[in-house]
SEZA-136792 format. One record per residue (C-alpha): x, y, z; residue number from 1; residue in one letter. Coordinates in steps of 0.2 Angstrom, whole numbers, plus 5000, padded with zeros to 4 digits. Layout:
<sites>
xx X	yy Y	zz Z	k NUM	r A
...
</sites>
This chain:
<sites>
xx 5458	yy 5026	zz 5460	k 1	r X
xx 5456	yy 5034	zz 5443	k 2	r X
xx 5441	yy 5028	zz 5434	k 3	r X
xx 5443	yy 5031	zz 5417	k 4	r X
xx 5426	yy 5025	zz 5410	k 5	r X
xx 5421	yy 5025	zz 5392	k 6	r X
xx 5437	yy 5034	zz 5386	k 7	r X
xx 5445	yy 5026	zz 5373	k 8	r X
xx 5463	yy 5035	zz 5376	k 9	r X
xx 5468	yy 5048	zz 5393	k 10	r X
xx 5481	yy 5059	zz 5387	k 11	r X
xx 5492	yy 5064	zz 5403	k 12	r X
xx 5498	yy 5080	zz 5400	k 13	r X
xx 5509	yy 5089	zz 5414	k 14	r X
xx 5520	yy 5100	zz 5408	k 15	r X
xx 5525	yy 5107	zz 5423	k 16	r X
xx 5528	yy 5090	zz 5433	k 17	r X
xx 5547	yy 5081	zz 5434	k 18	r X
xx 5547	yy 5063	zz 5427	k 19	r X
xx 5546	yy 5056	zz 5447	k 20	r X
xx 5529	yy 5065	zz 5449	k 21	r X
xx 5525	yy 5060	zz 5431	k 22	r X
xx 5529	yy 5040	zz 5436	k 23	r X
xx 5518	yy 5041	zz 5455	k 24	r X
xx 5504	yy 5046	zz 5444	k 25	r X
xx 5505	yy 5033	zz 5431	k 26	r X
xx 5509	yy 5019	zz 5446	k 27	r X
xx 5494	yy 5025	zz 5452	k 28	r X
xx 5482	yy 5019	zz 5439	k 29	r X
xx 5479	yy 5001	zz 5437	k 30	r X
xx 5492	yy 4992	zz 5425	k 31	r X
xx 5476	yy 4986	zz 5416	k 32	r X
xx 5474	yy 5003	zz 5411	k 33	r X
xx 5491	yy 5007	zz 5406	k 34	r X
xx 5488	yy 5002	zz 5387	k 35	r X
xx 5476	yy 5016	zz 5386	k 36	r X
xx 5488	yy 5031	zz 5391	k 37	r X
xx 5495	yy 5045	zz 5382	k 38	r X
xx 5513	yy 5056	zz 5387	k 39	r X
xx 5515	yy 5074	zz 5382	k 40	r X
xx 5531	yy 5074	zz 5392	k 41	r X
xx 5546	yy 5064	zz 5400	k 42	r X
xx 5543	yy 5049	zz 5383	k 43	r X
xx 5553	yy 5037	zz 5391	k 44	r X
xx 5541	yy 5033	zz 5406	k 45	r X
xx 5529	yy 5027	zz 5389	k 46	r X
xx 5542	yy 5013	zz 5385	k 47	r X
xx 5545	yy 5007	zz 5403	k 48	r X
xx 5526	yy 5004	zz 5408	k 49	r X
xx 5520	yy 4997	zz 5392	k 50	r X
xx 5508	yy 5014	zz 5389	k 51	r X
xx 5501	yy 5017	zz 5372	k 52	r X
xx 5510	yy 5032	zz 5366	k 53	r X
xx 5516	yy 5049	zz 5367	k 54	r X
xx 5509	yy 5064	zz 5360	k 55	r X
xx 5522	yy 5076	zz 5349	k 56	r X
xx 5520	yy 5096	zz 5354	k 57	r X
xx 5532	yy 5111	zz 5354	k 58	r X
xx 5539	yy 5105	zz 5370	k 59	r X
xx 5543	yy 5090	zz 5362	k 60	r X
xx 5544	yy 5089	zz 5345	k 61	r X
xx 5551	yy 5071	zz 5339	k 62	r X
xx 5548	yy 5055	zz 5346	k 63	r X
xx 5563	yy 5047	zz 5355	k 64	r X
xx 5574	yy 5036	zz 5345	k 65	r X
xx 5565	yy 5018	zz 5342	k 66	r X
xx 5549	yy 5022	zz 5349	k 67	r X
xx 5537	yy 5010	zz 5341	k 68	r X
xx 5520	yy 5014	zz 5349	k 69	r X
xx 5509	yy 5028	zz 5343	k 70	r X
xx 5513	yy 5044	zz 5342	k 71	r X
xx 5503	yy 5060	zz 5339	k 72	r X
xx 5503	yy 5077	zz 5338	k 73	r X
xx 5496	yy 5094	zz 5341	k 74	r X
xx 5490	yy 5105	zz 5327	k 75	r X
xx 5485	yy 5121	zz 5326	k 76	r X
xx 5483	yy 5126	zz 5310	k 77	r X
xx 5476	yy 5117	zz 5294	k 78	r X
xx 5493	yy 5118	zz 5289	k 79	r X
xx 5501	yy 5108	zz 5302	k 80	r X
xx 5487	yy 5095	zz 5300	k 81	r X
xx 5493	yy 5092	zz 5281	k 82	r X
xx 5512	yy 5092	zz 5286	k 83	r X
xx 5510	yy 5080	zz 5303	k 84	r X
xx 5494	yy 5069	zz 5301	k 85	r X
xx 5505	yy 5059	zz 5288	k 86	r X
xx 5518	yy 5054	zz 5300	k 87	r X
xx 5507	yy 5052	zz 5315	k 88	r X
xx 5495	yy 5039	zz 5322	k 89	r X
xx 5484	yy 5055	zz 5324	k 90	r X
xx 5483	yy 5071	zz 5326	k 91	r X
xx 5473	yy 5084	zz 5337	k 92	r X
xx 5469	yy 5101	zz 5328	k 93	r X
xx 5463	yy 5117	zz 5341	k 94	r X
xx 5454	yy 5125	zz 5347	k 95	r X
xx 5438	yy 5121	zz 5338	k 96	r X
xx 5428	yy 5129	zz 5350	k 97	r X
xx 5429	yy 5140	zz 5362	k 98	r X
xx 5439	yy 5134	zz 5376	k 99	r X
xx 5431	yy 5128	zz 5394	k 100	r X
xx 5448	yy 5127	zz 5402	k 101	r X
xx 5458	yy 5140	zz 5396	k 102	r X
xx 5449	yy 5158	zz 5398	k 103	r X
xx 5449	yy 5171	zz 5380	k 104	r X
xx 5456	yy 5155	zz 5372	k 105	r X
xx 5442	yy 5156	zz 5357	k 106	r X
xx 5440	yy 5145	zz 5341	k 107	r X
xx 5454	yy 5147	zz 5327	k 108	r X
xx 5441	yy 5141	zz 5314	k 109	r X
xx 5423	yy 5144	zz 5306	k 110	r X
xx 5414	yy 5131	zz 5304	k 111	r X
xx 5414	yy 5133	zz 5283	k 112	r X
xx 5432	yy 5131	zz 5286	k 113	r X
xx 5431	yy 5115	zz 5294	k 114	r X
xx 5418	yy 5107	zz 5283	k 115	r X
xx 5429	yy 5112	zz 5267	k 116	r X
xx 5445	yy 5105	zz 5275	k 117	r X
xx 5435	yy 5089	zz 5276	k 118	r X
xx 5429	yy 5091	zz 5259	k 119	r X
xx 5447	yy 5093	zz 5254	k 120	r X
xx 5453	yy 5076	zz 5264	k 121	r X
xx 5463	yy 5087	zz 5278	k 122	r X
xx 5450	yy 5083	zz 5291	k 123	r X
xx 5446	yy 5064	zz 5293	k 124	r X
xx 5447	yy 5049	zz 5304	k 125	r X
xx 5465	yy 5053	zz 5309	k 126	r X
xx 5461	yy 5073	zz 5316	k 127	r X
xx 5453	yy 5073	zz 5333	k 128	r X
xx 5444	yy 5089	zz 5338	k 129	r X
xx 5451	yy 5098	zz 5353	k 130	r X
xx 5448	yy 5115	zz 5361	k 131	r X
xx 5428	yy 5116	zz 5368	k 132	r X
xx 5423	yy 5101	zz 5363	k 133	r X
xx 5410	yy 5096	zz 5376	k 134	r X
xx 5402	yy 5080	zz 5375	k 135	r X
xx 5385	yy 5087	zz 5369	k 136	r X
xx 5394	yy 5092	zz 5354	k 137	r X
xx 5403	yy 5075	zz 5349	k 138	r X
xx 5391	yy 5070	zz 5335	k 139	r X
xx 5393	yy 5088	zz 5329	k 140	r X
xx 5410	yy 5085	zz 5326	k 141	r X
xx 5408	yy 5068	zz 5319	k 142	r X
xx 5399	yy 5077	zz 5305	k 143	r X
xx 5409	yy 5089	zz 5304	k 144	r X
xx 5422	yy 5075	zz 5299	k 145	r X
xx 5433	yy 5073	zz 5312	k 146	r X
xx 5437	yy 5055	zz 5317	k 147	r X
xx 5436	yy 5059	zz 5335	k 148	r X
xx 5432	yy 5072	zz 5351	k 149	r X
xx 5447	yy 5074	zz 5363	k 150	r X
xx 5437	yy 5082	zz 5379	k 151	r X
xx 5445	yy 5092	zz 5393	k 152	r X
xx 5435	yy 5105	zz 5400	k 153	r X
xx 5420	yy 5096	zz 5402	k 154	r X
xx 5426	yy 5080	zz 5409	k 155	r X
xx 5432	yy 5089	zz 5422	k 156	r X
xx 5419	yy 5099	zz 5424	k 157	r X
xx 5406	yy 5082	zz 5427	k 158	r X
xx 5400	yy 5083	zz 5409	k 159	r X
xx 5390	yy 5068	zz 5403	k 160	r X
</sites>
């Protein structure tokens, strides 16, 4: 059984799966969960559980066609942020850090750039941090202005 604990959202990212492995896993977690989850792939299985929304990425750009939960997207540069954070619930912006998962994947930005794109209103509530972000570091990243943490590397790793 998948214990999702204090996250607020579990983005299901599999690029690599077919939409039948896809469904078994998210038939695996209880339905009471099901409000909670993400897709980065095969959008329709969002709609036909009832999940929270799908996450927009250069696999898959657009939303499918009357999809009306959430949707967000991956950012990689300031620039992105300021073209997709308007039509999106959210958006992630990466790598902040260093990544845990993803070895000689290192930061994209100093941290003088990231405090002057919040200055400027590019970084706020709606820009998650992605890319090393490790639970130690989440109130880092709240003053650094981001409205949230999205954690890979260490949740898998046991973090706290």
């Amino acid at each position: 059984m998948l214990s999702i604990g204090r996250a607020d959202l579990v983005h299901l990212r599999k690029p690599d799966s077919s939409r039948e492995e896809l469904e078994r896993l998210i038939c695996s977690i209880p339905k009471e969960l099901h409000c909670r989850l993400v897709l980065h792939d095969h959008f329709a299985l969002a709609e036909r559980h009832g999940l929270y929304g799908i996450h927009l990425n250069r696999r898959n750009p657009v939303p499918p066609e009357g999809w009306s939960g959430s949707v967000s997207r991956s950012c990689h540069t300031l620039e992105e942020v300021k073209q997709w954070k308007p039509r999106c619930n959210y958006v992630s912006l990466s790598p902040i850090y260093d990544s845990i998962s993803k070895q000689g994947y290192r930061a994209a930005f100093s941290r003088e750039e990231l405090m002057q794109a919040a200055r400027d209103g590019i970084i706020d509530n709606k820009v998650y941090a992605l890319g090393g972000v490790t639970f130690s570091r989440i109130e880092e990243v709240k003053a650094l202005g981001f409205g949230g943490a999205m954690i890979l590397g260490d949740a898998w790793r046991g973090g706290n």
